[in-house]
C-alpha positions, 0 to 999 in steps of 0.5 A, a space after each residue: 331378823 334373825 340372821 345370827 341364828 339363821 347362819 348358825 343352824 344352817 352351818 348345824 345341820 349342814 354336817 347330817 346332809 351327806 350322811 347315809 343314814 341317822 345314828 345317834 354318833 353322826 346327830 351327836 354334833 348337830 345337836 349341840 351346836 343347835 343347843 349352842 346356837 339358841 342359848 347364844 341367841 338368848 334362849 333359855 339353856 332348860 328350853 334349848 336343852 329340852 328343844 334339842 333332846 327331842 329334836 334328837 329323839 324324834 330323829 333317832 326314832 323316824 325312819 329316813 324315807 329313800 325319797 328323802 335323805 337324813 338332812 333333809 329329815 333333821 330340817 323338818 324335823 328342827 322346822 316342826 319343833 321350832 313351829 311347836 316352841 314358838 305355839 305350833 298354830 297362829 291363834 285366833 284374836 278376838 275383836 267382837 263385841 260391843 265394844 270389843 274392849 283390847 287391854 294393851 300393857 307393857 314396859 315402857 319403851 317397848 312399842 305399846 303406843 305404836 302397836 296400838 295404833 298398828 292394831 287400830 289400823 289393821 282392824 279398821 282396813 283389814 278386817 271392817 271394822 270401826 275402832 276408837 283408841 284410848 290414851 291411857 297413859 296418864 304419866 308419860 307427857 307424850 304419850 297423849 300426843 303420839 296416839 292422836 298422831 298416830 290416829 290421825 295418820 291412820 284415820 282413828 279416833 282418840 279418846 282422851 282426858 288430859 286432865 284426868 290423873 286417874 285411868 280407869 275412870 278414863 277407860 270407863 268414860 271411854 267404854 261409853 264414848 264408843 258406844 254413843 259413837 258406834 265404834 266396834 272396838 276399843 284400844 286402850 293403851 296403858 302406862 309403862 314403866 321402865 322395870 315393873 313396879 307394884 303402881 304400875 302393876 295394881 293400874 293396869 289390873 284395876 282396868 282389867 277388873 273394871 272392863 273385863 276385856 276381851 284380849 289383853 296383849 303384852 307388848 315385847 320389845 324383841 331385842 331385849 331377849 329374855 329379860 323380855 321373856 322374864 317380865 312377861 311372866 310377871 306380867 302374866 302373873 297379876 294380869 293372866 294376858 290372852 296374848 303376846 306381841 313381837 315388836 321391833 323385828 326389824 331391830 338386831 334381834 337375837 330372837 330368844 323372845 320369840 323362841 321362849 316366850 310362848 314355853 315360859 308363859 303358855 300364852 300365844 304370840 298373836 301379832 308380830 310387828 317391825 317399824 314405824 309405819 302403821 301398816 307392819 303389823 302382821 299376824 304371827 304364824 309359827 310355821 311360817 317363822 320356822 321356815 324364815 329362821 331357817 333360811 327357808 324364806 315364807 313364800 305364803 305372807 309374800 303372796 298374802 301382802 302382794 294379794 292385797 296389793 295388786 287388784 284382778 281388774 287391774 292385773 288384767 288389763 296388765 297381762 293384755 298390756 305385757 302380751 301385746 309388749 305395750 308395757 310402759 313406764 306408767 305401768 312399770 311405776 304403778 307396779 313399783 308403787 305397788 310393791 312399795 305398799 307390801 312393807 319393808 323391801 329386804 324383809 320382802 326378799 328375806 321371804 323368798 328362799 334362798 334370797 335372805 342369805 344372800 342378801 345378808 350383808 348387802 345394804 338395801 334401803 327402803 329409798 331404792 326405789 326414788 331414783 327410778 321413780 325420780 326418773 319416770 316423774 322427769 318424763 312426759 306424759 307422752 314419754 312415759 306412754 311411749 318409751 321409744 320416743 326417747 331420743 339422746 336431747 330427751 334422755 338430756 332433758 330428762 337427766 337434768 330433771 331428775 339430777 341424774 348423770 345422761 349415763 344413768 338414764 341411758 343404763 335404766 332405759 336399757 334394763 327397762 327395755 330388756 325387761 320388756 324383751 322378756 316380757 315378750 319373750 313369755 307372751 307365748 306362756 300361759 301366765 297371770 302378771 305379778 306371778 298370779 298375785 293379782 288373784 284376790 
């Protein structure tokens, strides 16, 4: 995500990091290349222009502390403005009410049907509550399909008439449908078109006067850039939305839409999402995005998603494990499952500082993880408990139960004990296992 325009501001700001002290000839350079580096990543050139003279202004204009060098000043200063573009502060989204009714629109194509499910998912697991969604798409043949898919898979109700031509009596019929059946909130997700069109226009607006919803979101297919950011004002034009979504983070996004959207229409960015999994759904933080486009990884969701992963109880009897060096494989599965449960691997290093960089180039799938979990499922139970019982004719054994080389197994026992050296090696430190995520 982002990687392009990571790169280019890092290079940007790296030519102040040696200076004395701020001038406007010495800033000169770095300004441009900021602004050059934005218009390339599709911003708007009126919005990158006016991003980087204030950018400039606020440097020239602060005084660069003895504990701070210029560079390190002109990197807060570009955080806090990016911060600021992208809204300054996540905003809070309303579901409350009786039902919560959540108008979801956008082009065709741009992830609305997913997101809608996305969106019911995180409701019913994160925050309680009891959603049903609403397929109100009545011209895309698929589109009543792939919701009771999704519903299904995240265990959600859908509400559907598939032989009813006409939306708003759908959406209607729906409102009653989940007050009969005590849901809190209703996901209505509506038709797309592949351009704007007055039908598609008049459809969803006829909805919202029929419903009066509590939150309308456009979905924005992020790599699409500023045409997304374009028809996201029409849309804003007739529809006067309460918030943006950012899908397909994880695609080759240049991220003009996440940097213009929010000047261009006034209205926040409240979820971001990437993949097709229902659980990539993630509240927007600008701060936080900031410091992901800069490089500075986002330690903050990092610890968030591994919070909601790891349990205390669990965490504990854990640590007693790693202190007395009884870890074993089951637990090393337990906590690779686990970490599998926070999202997509690479977008999980890309929160460390530091990492993104590194592994920019490096190809790391989501699948990284089968071959050891392979491995361990060829083990005994007897095994996996005590992993010092495996001797050269188990190592065998288990090789040709997993389809593994002999030397494989030899290399992943090694670094498994090694791991455990460690391990043993901190048990004289004061410490909490997963780096104090087990703290809910």
């Amino acid at each position: 995500m982002f990687e392009n325009l990571t790169e280019r501001l890092e290079s940007a700001l790296k030519q102040v990091k040696g200076e004395g002290r701020i001038t406007e000839l010495n800033i000169a350079a770095t300004v441009k290349d900021i602004r050059r580096a934005l218009v390339d990543a599709d911003v708007n050139y009126k919005i990158a222009k006016e991003f980087t003279d204030t950018i400039k202004e606020k440097a020239l204009g602060a005084k660069v502390l003895t504990a701070i060098s210029p560079g390190q000043l002109m990197v807060k200063i570009v955080k806090d403005e990016l911060a600021e573009l992208m809204g300054g502060t996540e905003t809070e989204f309303d579901a409350k009410g009786n039902p919560a009714i959540i108008l979801v629109a956008g082009l065709q194509g741009s992830g609305k049907t997913t997101f809608s499910g996305k969106l019911a998912s995180y409701l019913s697991s994160k925050k309680g509550l009891s959603p049903m969604l609403v397929a109100a798409d009545i011209y895309r043949p698929a589109a009543i399909d792939q919701l009771k898919i999704l519903g299904e898979q995240i265990g959600v109700e859908v509400y559907s008439e598939p032989e009813n031509k006409n939306a708003v009596q759908i959406s209607r019929n729906a409102v009653k449908e989940a007050r009969s059946k005590n849901k809190n909130v209703l996901i209505i997700d509506t038709a797309g078109r592949l351009a704007v069109d007055e039908v598609m226009m008049n459809e969803v607006s006829d909805i919202k006067s029929a419903l009066n919803p509590q939150e309308i979101l456009f979905v924005v297919d992020s790599m699409t850039g500023q045409d997304a950011v374009n028809t996201a004002k029409v849309f804003n034009d007739r529809l006067d939305f309460s918030g943006v979504v950012l899908t397909k983070l994880d695609g080759d996004t240049r991220g003009g839409a996440a940097l213009s959207i929010r000047y261009t229409v006034n209205k926040p960015i409240k979820f971001m999402s990437s993949g097709e999994k229902m659980d990539t759904l993630d509240v927007f933080y600008p701060e936080r995005m900031a410091q992901r486009i800069l490089g500075m990884g986002d330690i903050t969701t990092l610890v968030e998603k591994a919070q909601a992963q790891f349990d205390e109880v669990q965490a504990k009897k854990l640590e007693k494990k790693i202190r007395k060096n009884q870890f074993d494989f089951d637990d090393f599965k337990q906590q690779l499952e686990q970490i599998k449960k926070m999202g997509n691997i690479r977008d999980l290093l890309g929160m460390i500082p530091g990492v993104g960089k590194a592994i920019k180039d490096i190809d790391i799938s989501d699948e990284a993880f089968k071959g050891i979990e392979a491995m361990i499922n060829s083990m005994t139970p007897m095994e996996r408990a005590n992993p010092d019982v495996i001797n050269q004719s188990r190592r065998k054994r288990i090789a040709d139960g997993c389809g593994k080389d002999i030397g494989d197994i030899n290399a992943f026992l090694k670094q498994f004990e090694q791991m455990k050296q460690m391990m043993k090696s901190m048990n004289k430190m004061p410490m909490t296992p997963n780096m104090g995520f087990g703290r809910r």
